[in-house]
C-alpha positions in Angstrom: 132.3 66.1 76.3 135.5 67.3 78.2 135.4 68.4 81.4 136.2 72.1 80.4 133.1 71.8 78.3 131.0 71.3 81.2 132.9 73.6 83.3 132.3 76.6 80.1 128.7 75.4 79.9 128.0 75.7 83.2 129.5 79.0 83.3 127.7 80.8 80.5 124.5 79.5 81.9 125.1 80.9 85.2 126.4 84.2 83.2 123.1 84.5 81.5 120.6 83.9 84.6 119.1 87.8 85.1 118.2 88.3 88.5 116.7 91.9 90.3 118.9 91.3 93.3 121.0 88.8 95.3 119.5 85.6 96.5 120.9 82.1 98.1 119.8 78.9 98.8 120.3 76.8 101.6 119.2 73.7 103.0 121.1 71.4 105.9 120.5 67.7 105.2 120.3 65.0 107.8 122.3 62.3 105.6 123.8 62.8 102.7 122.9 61.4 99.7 125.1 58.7 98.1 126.6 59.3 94.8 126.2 55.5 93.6 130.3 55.6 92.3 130.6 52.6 90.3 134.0 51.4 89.8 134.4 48.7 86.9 136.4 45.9 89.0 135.5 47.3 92.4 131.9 48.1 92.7 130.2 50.4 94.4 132.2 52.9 96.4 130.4 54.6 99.2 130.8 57.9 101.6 132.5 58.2 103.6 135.5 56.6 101.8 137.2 54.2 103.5 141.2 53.6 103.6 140.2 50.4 101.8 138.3 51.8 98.8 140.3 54.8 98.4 143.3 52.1 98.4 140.8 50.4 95.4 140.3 53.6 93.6 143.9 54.5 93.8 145.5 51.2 92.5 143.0 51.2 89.9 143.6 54.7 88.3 145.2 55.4 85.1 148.3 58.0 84.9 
């Protein structure tokens, strides 16, 4: 599954949803959650990022 998969699926869903009128959602969190970012070699990577980890993430990528 490639990401413009996801991105086409998630899009002809959204295309399909039959609706009589507008509507939103909204909701204001007091935290946010964490995403639980595993890194093979690094851990864990929490938010916010630090200089440290986005240092990590960015030595560790592949081009």
């Amino acid at each position: 599954m490639t990401a413009q998969s996801i991105k086409k699926g998630l899009c002809d869903a959204l295309a399909n949803v039959e609706v009589s009128g507008p509507f939103s959602c909204f909701h204001v969190l007091d935290s946010f959650p964490n995403p639980a970012l595993f890194i093979r070699g690094l851990g864990t990577i929490g938010l916010p990022l630090s200089v440290r980890d986005a240092q990590a993430i960015a030595s560790s990528s592949v081009t």
